[in-house]
C-alpha positions in Angstrom: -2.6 22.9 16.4 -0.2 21.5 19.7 0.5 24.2 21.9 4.3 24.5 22.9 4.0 23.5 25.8 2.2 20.4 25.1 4.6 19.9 22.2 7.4 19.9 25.2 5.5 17.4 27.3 5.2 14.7 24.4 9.4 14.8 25.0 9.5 14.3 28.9 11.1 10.6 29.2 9.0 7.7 29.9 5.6 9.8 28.4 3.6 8.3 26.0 6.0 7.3 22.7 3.5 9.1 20.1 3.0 13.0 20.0 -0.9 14.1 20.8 -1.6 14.4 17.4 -1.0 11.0 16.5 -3.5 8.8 15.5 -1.4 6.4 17.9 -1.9 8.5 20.8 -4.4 7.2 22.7 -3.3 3.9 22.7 -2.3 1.5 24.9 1.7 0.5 25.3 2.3 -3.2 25.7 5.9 -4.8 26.5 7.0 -8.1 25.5 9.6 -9.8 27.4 11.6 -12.4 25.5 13.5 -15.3 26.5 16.9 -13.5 27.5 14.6 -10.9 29.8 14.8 -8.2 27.5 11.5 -6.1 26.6 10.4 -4.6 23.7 7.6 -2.2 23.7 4.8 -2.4 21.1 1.7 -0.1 20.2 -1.4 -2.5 20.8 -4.3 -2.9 18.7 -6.1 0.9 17.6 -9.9 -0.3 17.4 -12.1 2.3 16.4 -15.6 2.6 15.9 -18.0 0.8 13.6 -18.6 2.8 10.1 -22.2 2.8 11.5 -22.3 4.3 14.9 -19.3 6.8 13.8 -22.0 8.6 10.6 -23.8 11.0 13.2 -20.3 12.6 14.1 -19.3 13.4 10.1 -19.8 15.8 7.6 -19.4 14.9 3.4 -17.0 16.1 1.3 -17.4 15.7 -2.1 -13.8 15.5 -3.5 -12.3 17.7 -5.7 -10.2 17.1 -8.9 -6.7 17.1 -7.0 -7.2 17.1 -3.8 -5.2 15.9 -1.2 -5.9 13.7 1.9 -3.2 16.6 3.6 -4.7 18.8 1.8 -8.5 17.7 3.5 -6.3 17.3 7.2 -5.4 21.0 7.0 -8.7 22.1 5.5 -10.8 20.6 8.4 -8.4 20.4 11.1 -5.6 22.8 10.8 -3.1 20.2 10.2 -2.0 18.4 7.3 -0.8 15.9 9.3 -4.6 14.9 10.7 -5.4 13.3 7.1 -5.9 10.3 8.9 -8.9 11.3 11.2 -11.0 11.5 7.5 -9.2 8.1 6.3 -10.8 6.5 9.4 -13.9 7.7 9.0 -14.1 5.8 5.7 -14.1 2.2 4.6 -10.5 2.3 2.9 -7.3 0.6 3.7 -4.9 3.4 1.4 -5.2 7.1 2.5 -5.1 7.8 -1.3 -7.9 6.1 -2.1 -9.9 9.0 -0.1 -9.1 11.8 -3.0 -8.7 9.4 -6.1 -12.1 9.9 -7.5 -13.3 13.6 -8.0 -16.4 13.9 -7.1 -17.0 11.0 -4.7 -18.3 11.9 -1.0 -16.4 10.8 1.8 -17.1 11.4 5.3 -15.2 13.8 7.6 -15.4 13.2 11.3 -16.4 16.8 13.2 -13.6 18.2 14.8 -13.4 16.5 18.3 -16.0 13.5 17.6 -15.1 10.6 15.7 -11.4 9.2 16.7 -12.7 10.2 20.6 -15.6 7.5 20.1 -16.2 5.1 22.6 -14.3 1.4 22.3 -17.0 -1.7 22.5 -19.4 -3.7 20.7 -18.9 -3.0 16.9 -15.7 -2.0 16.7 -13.3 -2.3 14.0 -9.8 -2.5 13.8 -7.6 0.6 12.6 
């Protein structure tokens, strides 16, 4: 959970667009100037780390019939709202595809490990 006063920093003008518990975050602001000099400020590319190298820093979870992916974000984090730390730390493109099928294992990145993994060779796009 944000502390209030971090919660009040994430509104201070000209910080970072995305609150600290975003999955956006972290990454990088670019600005596009068009033709008539105006700019418009984009959220570049998230990249996160291969499937592979990100294993060692997840526990399973075998899913439950009706289950949640909010329900799994508050469970492991606190937050409902961190459902998609677990749907990066599988191999799906739909968040609902994580709790769809009871009894299925999916991998939940330990609190503080996977979406802090380092950026380079084998990385995939998120």
């Amino acid at each position: 959970m944000i502390e209030p006063y971090e919660r009040a920093l994430d509104e201070v003008p000209g910080a970072h667009p995305y609150a600290r518990s975003s999955r956006y975050s972290g990454v990088e602001i670019g600005v596009y100037r068009a033709p008539d000099g105006s700019e418009v400020r984009y959220a570049k590319r998230r990249l996160l780390p291969a499937l592979a190298d990100a294993a060692e820093e997840t526990v399973s979870h075998v899913v439950r019939s009706g289950e949640r992916a909010d329900q799994l974000g508050q469970r492991y984090f606190g937050d409902p709202g961190q459902w998609w730390q677990i749907a990066d730390a599988n191999p799906i493109l739909d968040p609902r595809e994580l709790t769809d099928e009871p009894g299925e294992e999916i991998a939940v990145p330990l609190a503080g490990g996977f979406p802090g993994g380092t950026v380079g060779p084998g990385v995939r796009n998120g």
